[in-house]
C-alpha positions as CSV (number, residue, x, y, z in Angstrom):
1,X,3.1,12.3,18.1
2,X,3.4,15.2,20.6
3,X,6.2,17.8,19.1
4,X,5.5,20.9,21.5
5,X,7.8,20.8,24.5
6,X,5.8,21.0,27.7
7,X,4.7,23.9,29.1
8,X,5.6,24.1,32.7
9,X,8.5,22.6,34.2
10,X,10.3,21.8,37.9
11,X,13.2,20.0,39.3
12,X,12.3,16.2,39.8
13,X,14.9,12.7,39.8
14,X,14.6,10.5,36.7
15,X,14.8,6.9,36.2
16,X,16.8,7.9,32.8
17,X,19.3,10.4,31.2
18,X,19.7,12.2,28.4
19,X,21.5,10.1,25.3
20,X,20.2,7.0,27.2
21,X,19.6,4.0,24.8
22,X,16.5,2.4,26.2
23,X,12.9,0.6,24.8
24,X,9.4,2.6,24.6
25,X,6.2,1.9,23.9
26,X,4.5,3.3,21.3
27,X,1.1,1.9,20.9
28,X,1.1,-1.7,21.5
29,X,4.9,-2.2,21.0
30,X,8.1,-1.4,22.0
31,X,10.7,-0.5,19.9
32,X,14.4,0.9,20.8
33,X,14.6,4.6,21.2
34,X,17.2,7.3,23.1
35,X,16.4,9.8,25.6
36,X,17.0,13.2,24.0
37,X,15.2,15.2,26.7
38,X,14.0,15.0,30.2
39,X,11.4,17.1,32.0
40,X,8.8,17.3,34.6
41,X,5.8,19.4,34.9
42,X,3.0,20.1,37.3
43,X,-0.4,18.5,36.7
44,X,-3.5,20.4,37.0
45,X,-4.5,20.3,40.7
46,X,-1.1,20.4,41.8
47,X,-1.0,17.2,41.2
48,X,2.5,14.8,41.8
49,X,5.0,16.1,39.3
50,X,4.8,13.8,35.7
51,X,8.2,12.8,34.3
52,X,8.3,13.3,30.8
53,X,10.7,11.9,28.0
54,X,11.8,13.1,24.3
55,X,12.0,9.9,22.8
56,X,14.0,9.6,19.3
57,X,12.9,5.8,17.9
58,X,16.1,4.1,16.5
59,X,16.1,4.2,12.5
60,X,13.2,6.1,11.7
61,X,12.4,9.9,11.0
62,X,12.8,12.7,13.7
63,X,9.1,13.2,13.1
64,X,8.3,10.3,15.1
65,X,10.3,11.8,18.3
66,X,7.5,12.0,21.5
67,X,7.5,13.2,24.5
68,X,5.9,10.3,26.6
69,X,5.6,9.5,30.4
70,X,8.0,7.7,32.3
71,X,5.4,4.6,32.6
72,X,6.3,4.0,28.7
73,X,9.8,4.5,29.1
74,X,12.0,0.6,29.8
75,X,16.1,0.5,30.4
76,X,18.3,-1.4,27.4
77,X,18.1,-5.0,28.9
78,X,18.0,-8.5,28.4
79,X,14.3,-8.4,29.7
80,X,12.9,-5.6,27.7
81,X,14.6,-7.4,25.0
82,X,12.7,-10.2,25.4
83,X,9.4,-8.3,26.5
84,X,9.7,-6.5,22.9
85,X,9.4,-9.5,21.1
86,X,6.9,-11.1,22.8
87,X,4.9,-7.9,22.7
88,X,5.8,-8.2,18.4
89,X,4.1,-12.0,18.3
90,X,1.3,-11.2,20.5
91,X,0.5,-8.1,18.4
92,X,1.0,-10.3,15.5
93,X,-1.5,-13.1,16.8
94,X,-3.9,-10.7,16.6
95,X,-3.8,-9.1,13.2
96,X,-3.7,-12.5,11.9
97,X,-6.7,-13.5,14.1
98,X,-8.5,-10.6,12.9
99,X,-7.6,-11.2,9.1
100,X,-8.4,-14.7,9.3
101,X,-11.9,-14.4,10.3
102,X,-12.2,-11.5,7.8
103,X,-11.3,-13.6,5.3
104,X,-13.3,-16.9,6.4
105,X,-16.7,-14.2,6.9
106,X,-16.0,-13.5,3.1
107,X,-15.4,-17.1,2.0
108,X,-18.6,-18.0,3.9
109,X,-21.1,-15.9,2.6
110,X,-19.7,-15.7,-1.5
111,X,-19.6,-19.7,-1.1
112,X,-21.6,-21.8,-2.8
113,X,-24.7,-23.8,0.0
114,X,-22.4,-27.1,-0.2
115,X,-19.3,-25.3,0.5
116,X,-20.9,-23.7,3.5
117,X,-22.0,-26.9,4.0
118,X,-18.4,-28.1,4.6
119,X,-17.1,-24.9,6.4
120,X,-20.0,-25.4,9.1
121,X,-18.7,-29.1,9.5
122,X,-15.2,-27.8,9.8
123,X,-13.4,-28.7,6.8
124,X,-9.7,-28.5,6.6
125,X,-8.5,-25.3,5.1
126,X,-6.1,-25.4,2.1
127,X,-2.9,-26.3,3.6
128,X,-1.1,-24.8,0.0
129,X,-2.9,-21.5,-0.1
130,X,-1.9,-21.3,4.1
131,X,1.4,-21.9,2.7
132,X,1.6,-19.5,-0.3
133,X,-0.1,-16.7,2.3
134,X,2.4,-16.8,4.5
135,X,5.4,-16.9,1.6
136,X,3.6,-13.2,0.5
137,X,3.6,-11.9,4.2
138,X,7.3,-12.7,4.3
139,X,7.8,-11.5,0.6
140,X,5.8,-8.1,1.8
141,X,7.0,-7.4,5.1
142,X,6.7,-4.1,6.1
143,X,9.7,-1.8,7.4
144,X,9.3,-0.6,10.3
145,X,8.7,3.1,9.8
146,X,5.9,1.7,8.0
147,X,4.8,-0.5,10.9
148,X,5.2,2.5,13.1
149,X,3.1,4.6,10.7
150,X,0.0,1.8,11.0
151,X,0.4,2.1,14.9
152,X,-0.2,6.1,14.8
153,X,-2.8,5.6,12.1
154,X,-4.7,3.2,14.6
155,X,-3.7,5.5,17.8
156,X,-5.2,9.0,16.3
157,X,-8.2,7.3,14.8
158,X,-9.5,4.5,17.4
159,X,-7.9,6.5,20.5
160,X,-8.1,9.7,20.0
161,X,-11.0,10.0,17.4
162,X,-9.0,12.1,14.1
163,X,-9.4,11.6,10.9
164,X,-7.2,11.3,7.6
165,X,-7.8,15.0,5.4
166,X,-10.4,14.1,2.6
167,X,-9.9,13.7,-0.5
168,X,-6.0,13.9,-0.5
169,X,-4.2,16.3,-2.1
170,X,-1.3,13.5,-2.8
171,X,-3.9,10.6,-4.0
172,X,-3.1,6.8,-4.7
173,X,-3.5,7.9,-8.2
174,X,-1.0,10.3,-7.7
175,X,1.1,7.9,-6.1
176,X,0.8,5.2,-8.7
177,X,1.6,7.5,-11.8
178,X,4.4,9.2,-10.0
179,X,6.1,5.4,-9.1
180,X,5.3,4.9,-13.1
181,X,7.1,7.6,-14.5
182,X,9.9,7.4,-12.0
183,X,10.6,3.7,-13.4
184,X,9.7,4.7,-17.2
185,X,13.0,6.9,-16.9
186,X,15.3,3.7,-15.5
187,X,13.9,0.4,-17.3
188,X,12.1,-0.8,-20.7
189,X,9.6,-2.5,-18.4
190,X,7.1,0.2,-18.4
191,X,4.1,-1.3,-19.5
192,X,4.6,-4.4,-16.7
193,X,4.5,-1.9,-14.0
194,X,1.9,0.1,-15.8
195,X,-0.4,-3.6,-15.2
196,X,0.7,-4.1,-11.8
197,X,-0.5,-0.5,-10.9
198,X,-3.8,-0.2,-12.6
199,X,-4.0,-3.6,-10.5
200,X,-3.7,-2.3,-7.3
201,X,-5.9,0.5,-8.0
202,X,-9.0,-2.7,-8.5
203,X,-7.7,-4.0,-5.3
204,X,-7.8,-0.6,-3.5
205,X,-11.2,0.3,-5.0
206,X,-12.9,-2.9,-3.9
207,X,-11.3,-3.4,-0.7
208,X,-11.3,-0.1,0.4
209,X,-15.2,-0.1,1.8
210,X,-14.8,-4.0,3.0
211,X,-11.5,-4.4,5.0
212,X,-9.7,-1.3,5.1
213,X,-11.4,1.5,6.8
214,X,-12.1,1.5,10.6
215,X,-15.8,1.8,11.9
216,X,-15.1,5.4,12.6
217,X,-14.1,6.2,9.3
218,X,-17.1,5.1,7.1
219,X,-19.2,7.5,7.4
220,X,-16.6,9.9,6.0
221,X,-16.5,7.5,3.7
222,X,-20.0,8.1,2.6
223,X,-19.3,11.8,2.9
224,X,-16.6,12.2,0.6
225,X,-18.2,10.2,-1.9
226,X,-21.0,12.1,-1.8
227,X,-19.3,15.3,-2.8
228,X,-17.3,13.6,-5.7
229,X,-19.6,11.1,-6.8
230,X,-17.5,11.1,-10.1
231,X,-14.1,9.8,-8.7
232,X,-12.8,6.5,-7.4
233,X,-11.4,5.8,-3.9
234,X,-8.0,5.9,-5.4
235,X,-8.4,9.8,-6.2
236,X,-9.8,10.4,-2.6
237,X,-7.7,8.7,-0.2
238,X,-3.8,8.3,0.0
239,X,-0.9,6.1,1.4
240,X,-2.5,5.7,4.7
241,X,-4.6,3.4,3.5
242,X,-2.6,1.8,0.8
243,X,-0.6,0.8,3.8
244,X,-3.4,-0.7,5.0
245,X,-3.9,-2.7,1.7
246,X,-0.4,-4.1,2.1
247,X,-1.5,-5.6,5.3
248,X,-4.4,-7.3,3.7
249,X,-2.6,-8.2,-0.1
250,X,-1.5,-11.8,1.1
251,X,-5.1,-12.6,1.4
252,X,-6.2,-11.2,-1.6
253,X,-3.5,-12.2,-3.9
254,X,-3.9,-16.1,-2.4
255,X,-7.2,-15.9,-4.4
256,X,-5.9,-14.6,-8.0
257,X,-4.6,-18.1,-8.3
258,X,-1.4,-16.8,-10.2
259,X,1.3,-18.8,-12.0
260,X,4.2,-19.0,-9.0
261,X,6.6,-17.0,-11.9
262,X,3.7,-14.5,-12.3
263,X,3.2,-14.3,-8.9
264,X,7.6,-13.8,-8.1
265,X,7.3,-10.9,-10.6
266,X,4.2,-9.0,-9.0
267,X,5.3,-9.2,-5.7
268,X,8.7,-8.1,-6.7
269,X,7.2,-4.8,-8.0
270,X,4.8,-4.7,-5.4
271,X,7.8,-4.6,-3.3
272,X,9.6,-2.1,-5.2
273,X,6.2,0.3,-4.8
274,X,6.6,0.1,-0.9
275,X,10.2,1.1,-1.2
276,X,9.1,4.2,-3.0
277,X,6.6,4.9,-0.6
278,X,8.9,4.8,2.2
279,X,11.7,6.9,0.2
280,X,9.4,9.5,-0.2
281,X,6.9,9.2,3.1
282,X,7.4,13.0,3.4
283,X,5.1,13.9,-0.1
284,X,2.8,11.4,0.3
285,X,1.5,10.6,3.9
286,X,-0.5,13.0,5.6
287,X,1.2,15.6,7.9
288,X,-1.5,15.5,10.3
289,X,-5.3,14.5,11.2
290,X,-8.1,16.7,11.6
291,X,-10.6,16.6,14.1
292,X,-14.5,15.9,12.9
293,X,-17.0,18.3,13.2
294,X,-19.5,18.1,16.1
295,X,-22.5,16.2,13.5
296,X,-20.1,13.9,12.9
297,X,-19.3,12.8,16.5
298,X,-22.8,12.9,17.4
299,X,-23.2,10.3,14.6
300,X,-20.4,8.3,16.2
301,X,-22.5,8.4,19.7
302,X,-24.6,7.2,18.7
303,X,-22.7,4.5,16.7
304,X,-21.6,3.5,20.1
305,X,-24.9,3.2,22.3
């Protein structure tokens, strides 16, 4: 998000004060904020003057405060209320749309000819792992700093065309031993979370180049692992995309086919991992995106054409 306080400013009326409680958009959603600044600059040309807004988003860091336009700014009611959670199921819809026909695209072509036999003639899906998926969403649910921090992940890379620094200097290897040795010192159960991490390493290491990088992102993919041909995703990339794999577990974990006790205790820890992540967001999520280098938008153009 914008930090730096804009440049040029003049006298203008605003639709909202300082300390105001109201909703803005941030990406697709809207989410409940305060006014802590209002300004208004000149746009090249001598252009109308823009209204802009500090915005401080209720329960989460002071690194997400933005200044944003007046367009994405709504007053505390009843109807942006209501317009917020419509906005929440719609963008819901969608990431479930988009992660079912991931899913069904890798059922399909791993499945044996008569089972894509069946698919093609539109065979019921399998009402109890529908069932157990959504019990892991719920389990798994994301706080929303975390959500927020998806939505910026998605806006700097689809939008504005960034990247996430490669490799990391705070790795999901990193990551994973540090949440080890933090529960080594408080419980006996060392060696349970010990399994539960080298498991989500697997997961991370073979989902990482099917479902949880964007288009733009694979050919740094390919770059990185080009220049460390001897390490594993997990010691290249860091919480931004484990977030991302949290998003996709419930689909993944549907398949392991666990005992519903073995499952209670994985997601349990599972749970406790994203806690630790979001306690200590500051050491392991990247400060900031880099911009590529000119090769590597040219590759993207043509991508696109």
């Amino acid at each position: 998000p914008l930090k730096a306080r804009p440049d040029t400013m003049a006298s203008a009326s605003f639709a909202f004060k300082e300390e105001q409680a109201v909703y803005a958009y941030h990406g697709p959603l809207l989410y409940k904020a305060t006014i802590k600044e209002c300004v208004s600059r000149t746009a090249p040309g001598g252009s109308p003057l823009v209204k802009l807004y500090l915005v401080s988003y209720d329960g989460v860091n002071q690194h997400w405060d933005e200044w944003v336009p007046e367009s994405r700014v709504l007053a505390d009611t009843k109807e942006a209320e209501k317009l917020q959670k419509e906005r929440i199921k719609e963008f819901n819809r969608a990431v479930k749309k988009r992660a079912r026909a991931a899913t069904e695209q890798q059922a399909s072509s791993s499945a044996p000819p008569h089972k894509k036999r069946m698919a093609e003639k539109g065979a019921p899906s399998d009402k109890n792992d529908e069932m157990l998926i959504n019990e892991i969403k719920e389990t798994l649910r994301l706080p929303q700093a975390m959500k927020l921090r998806l939505i910026d992940d998605w806006e700097r890379i689809s939008r504005e065309r960034k990247l996430v620094p490669l490799p990391r200097d705070q790795t999901i290897a990193t990551l994973l031993d540090d949440f080890v040795a933090t529960k080594a010192k408080r419980t006996s159960h060392e060696r349970l979370y010990t399994e539960v991490c080298d498991g989500m390493r697997s997961f991370f290491n073979q989902a990482l180049p099917q479902v949880l990088l964007y288009k733009y992102e694979r050919k740094q993919m390919r770059d990185v692992r080009d220049e460390h041909k001897e390490k594993t995703y997990v010691e290249l990339y860091g919480a931004e995309h484990m977030l991302r794999l949290f998003v996709k577990l419930p689909e993944l974990l549907v398949h392991c086919k666990l005992q519903r006790e073995h499952m209670s205790v994985l997601l349990s820890k599972l749970t406790e991992l994203l806690k630790f992540m979001q306690a200590h967001k500051s050491k392991y999520f990247a400060n900031a995106f880099e911009s590529p280098s000119e090769e590597y938008l040219q590759w993207w153009s043509q991508e696109e054409a």
